[in-house]
N, C-alpha and C positions, 0 to 999 in steps of 0.2 A: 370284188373280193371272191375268192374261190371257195370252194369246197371247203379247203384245211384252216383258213384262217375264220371261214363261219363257223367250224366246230368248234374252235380253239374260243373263237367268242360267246357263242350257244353255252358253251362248256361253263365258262367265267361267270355268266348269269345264274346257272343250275346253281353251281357251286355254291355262290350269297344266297339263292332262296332255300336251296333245299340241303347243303351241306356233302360232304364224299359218300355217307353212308345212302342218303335221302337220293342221290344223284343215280338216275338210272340210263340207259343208253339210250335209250328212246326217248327220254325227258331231253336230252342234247339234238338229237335227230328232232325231235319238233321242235324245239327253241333255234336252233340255228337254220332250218330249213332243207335239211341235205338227206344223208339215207343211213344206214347202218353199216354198213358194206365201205361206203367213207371212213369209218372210224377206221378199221381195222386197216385199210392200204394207208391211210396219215399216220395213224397213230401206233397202230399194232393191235392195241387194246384200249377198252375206255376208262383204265384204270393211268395208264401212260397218258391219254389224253386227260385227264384230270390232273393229276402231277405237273402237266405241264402248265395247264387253267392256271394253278395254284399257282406256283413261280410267276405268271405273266402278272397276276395279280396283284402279288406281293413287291416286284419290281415294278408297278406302276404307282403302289404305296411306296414305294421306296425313295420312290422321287420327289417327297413330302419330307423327308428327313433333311434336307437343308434348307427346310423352312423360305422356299423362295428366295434364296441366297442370303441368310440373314447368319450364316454361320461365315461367311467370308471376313468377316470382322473381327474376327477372334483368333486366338494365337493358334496354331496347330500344335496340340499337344495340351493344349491349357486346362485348368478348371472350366471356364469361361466357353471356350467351345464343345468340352463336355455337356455342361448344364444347357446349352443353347441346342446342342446335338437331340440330347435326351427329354429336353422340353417338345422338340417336334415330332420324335417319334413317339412319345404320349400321346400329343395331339392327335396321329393319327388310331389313338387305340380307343378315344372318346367319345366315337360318334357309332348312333346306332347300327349295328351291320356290319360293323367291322371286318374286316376281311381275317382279321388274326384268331377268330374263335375258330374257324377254320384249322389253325396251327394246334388248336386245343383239341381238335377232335381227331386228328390224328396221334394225337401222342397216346388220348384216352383209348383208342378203337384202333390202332394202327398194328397191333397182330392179325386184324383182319382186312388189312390193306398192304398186302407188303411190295405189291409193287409202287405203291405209294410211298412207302417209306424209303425205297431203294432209290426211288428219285429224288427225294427231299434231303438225302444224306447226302447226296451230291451237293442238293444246292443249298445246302446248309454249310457247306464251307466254301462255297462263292460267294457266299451272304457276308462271313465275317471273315474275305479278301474285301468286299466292296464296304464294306464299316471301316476297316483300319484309315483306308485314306481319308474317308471323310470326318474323322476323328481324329488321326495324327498329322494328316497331310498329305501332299504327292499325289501319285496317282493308283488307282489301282491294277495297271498292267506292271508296275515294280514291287509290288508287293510279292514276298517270296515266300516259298509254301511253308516255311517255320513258321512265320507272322502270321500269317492266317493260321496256325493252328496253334499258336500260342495265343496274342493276345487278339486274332478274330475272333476264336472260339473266345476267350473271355467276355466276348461282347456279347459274342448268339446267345454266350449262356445268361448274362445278364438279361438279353432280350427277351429270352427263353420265360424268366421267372417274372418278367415285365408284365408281360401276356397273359399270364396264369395269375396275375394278383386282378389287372385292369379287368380279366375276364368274369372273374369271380366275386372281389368286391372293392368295385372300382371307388366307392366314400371313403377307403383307406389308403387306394394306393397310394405308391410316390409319382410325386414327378421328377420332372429334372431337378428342381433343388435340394430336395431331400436327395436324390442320388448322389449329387454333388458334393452334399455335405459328409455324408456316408463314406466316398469317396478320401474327404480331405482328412476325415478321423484315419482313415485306415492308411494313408500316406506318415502321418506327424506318429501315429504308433509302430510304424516299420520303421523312422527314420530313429525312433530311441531304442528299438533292439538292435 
């Protein structure tokens, strides 16, 4: 491994222990093993090298959302691969350390992260291009940039408020069935207006 990819992992560690704020450049420079001078020729800055942490993070969570292939079974479009969808991405909001209070600390402290945020706004709408498929079907190189900001963004946003309930107090949240349910009320009261 080089240089860019110890930081990039050095980085990913800080991030779980000590958060964006708690996260200093030095704290990566000793967790990864490299130098300071590294940051800045990889990354630019270690604000960019954390943005980037984040994302590798969350797409490594990400790959827990089809619950080891357990949503193949389900119709594309369904209730059924909703609740199965949303079942596993709880799962990954329930275990200590979660990588998503992360997502919470940016939103709380994120005037004082902006290049943080500059990069999460990007990849906050690759998030919900890579949701539509895995929720309606297909692939995600056909999804077209209306879909992602129609009904991706209705997923990030749903994701969005997921993360902020599981983070704060997870004895109430939902999971997938309650989503689901939620879901089929809000379908049979749009089909009578």
């Amino acid at each position: 491994m080089g240089h860019r990819e110890d930081l990039l992992e050095g980085a990913k560690r800080c991030l779980l222990a000590k958060g964006f704020l708690g996260t200093t450049a030095r704290d990566v420079v000793k967790e990864s093993g490299t130098n300071l001078a590294s940051i800045g020729y990889h990354y630019g800055s270690k604000d960019a090298l954390l943005a980037q942490a984040y994302v590798a993070l969350i797409a490594e969570v990400g790959d827990a959302f089809e619950g080891g292939g357990n949503v193949e079974g389900t119709e594309p479009g369904s209730l059924e691969r909703f609740e199965q969808v949303w079942s596993n991405i709880v799962a990954t909001m329930q275990g200590p350390g979660s990588v998503w209070r992360l997502s919470m600390e940016v939103l709380a402290v994120g005037d004082r992260l902006p290049e943080v945020r500059a990069h999460l706004a990007v990849a906050q709408r690759e998030a919900g291009r890579g949701l539509v498929p895995l929720l309606m079907g297909g692939r995600e190189e056909d999804v077209s940039d209306e879909s992602a900001d129609t009904l991706g963004m209705f997923y990030v946003t749903l994701m969005t408020g997921l993360i902020a309930q599981w983070t704060f107090d997870p004895d109430s949240a939902p999971g997938g069935p309650q989503l689901t349910e939620g879901l089929r009320r809000v379908i049979e009261a749009a089909g009578r207006g």
